[in-house]
C-alpha positions as CSV (number, residue, x, y, z in Angstrom):
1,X,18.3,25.9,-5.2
2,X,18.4,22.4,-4.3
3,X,15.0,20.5,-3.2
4,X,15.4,18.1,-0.1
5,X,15.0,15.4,-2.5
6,X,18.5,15.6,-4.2
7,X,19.9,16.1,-0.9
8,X,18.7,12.7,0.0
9,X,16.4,14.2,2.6
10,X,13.3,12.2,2.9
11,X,10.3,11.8,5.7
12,X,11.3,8.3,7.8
13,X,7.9,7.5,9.8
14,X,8.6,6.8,14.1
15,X,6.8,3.9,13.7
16,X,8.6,2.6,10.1
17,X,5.3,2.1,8.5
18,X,5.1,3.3,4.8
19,X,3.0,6.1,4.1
20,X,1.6,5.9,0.3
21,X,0.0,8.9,-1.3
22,X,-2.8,8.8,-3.8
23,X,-6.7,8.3,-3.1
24,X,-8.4,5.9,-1.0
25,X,-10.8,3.3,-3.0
26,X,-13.5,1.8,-1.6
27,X,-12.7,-2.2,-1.8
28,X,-16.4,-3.2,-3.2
29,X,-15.3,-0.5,-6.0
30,X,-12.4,-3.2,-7.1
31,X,-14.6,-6.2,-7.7
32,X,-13.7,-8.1,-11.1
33,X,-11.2,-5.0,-12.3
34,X,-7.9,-6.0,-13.3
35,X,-4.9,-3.7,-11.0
36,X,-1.1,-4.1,-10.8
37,X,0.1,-3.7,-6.7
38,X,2.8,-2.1,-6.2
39,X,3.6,-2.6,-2.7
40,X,1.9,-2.7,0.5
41,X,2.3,-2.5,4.4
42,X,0.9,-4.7,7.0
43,X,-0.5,-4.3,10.7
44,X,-2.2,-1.1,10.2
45,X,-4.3,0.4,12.5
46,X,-7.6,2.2,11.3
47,X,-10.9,3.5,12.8
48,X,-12.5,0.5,11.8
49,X,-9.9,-1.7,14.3
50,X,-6.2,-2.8,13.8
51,X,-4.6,-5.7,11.7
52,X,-5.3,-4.2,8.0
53,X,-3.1,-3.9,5.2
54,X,-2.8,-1.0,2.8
55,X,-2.2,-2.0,-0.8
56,X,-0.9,0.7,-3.6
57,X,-2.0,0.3,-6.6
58,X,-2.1,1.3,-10.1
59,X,-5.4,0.7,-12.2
60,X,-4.9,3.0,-15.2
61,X,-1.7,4.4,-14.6
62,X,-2.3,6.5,-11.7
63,X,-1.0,5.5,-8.1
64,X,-4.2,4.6,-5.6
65,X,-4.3,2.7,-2.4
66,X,-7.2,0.3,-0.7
67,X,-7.5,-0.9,2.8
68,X,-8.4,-4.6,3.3
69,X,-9.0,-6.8,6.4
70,X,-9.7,-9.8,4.4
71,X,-7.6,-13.1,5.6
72,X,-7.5,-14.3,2.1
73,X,-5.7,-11.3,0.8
74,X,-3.7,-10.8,3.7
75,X,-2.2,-14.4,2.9
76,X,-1.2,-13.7,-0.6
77,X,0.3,-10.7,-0.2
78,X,2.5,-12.2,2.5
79,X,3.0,-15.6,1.0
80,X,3.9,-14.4,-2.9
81,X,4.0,-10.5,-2.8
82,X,7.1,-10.0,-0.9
83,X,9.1,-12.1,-3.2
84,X,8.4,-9.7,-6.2
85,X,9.3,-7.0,-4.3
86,X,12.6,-7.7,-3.1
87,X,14.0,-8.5,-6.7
């Protein structure tokens, strides 16, 4: 039996926003710890009000995500982050 996987079969969102799995961290939890990101999406709309960005993460090894409004971050994932991710 084949999984949907190796059939190439995979979820595509309607609205072509990335969906990454793993547990939420409070931001505050983050200060002064070192994490590697692994990618993120922008313009994402939460309770709190729209315009956020979800990061993934990986602090020890395990995949975990944060949600961040913060203009300063926002910049540097936009300005430097997408050029590591396209190589």
């Amino acid at each position: 039996m084949k999984n949907l996987k190796d059939l190439g079969i995979a979820y595509k969102p309607a609205d072509g926003k990335k969906r990454f799995g793993g547990s939420l961290t409070p931001l505050g939890n983050l200060q002064n710890c070192e994490i590697t990101v692994l990618d993120f999406e922008t313009e994402i709309k939460t309770r709190e009000g729209e315009g956020r960005y979800v990061v993934q993460y990986e602090p020890d090894g395990a995949k975990t995500k944060f949600i961040t409004n913060s203009e300063e971050m926002k910049s540097i994932l936009c300005d430097f982050m997408p050029d590591i991710f396209m190589l």
